[in-house]
C-alpha positions as CSV (number, residue, x, y, z in Angstrom):
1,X,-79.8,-111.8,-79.0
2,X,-78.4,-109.4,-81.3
3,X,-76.6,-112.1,-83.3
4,X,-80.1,-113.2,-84.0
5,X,-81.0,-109.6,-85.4
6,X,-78.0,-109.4,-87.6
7,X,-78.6,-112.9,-89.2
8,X,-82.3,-112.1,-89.6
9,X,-81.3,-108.8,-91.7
10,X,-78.8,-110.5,-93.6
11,X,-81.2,-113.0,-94.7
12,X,-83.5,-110.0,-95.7
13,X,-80.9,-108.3,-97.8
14,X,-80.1,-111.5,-99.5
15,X,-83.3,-112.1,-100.0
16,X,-84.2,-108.5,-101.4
17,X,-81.0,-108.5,-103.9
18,X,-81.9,-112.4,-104.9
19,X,-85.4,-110.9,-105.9
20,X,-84.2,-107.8,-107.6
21,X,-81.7,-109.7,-109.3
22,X,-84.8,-111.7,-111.3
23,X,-82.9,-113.9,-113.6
24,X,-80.8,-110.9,-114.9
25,X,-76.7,-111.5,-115.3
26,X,-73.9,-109.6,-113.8
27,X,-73.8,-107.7,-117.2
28,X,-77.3,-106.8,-117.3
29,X,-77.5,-105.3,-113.5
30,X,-75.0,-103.1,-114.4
31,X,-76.5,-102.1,-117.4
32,X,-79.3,-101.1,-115.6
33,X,-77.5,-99.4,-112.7
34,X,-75.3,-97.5,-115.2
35,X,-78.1,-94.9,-116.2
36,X,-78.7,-94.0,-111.8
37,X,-74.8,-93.7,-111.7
38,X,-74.5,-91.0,-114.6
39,X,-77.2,-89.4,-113.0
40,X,-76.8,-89.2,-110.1
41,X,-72.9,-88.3,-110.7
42,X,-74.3,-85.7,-112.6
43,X,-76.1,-84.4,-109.6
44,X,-73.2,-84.4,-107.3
45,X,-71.3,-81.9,-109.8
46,X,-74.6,-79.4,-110.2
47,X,-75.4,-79.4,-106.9
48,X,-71.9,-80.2,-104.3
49,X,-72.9,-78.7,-101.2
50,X,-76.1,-80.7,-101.4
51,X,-79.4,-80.4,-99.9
52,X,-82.4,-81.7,-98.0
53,X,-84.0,-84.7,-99.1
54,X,-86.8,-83.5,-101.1
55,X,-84.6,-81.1,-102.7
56,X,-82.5,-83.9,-103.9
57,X,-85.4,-85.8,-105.5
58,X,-86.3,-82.5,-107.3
59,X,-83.1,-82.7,-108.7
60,X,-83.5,-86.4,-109.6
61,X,-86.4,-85.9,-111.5
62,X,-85.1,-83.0,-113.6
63,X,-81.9,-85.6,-115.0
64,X,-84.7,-87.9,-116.2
């Protein structure tokens, strides 16, 4: 049974990245991914010891 469940939410996960991918090439995903990295890099070094979760989306939105 659970060999069922793992194949299931593979095929959701390759269905979810075939949709995000949206006719974009390699080059232009990580184009678009590049700006998230930075930032959220950038966030690691302000902030190291972390925080809760709603903390760490005020922090998001302040790199914006």
């Amino acid at each position: 049974m659970s060999g069922y469940v793992l194949y299931l939410l593979l095929a959701i996960l390759i269905v979810v990245f075939w949709r995000a991918r949206a006719g974009r090439t390699y080059d232009q995903l990580l184009g678009a991914a590049d700006h998230h990295h930075h930032q959220v890099i950038a966030t690691i070094k302000a902030h190291p010891k972390g925080g809760t979760w709603a903390i760490h989306k005020r922090w998001m939105a302040k790199k914006n």
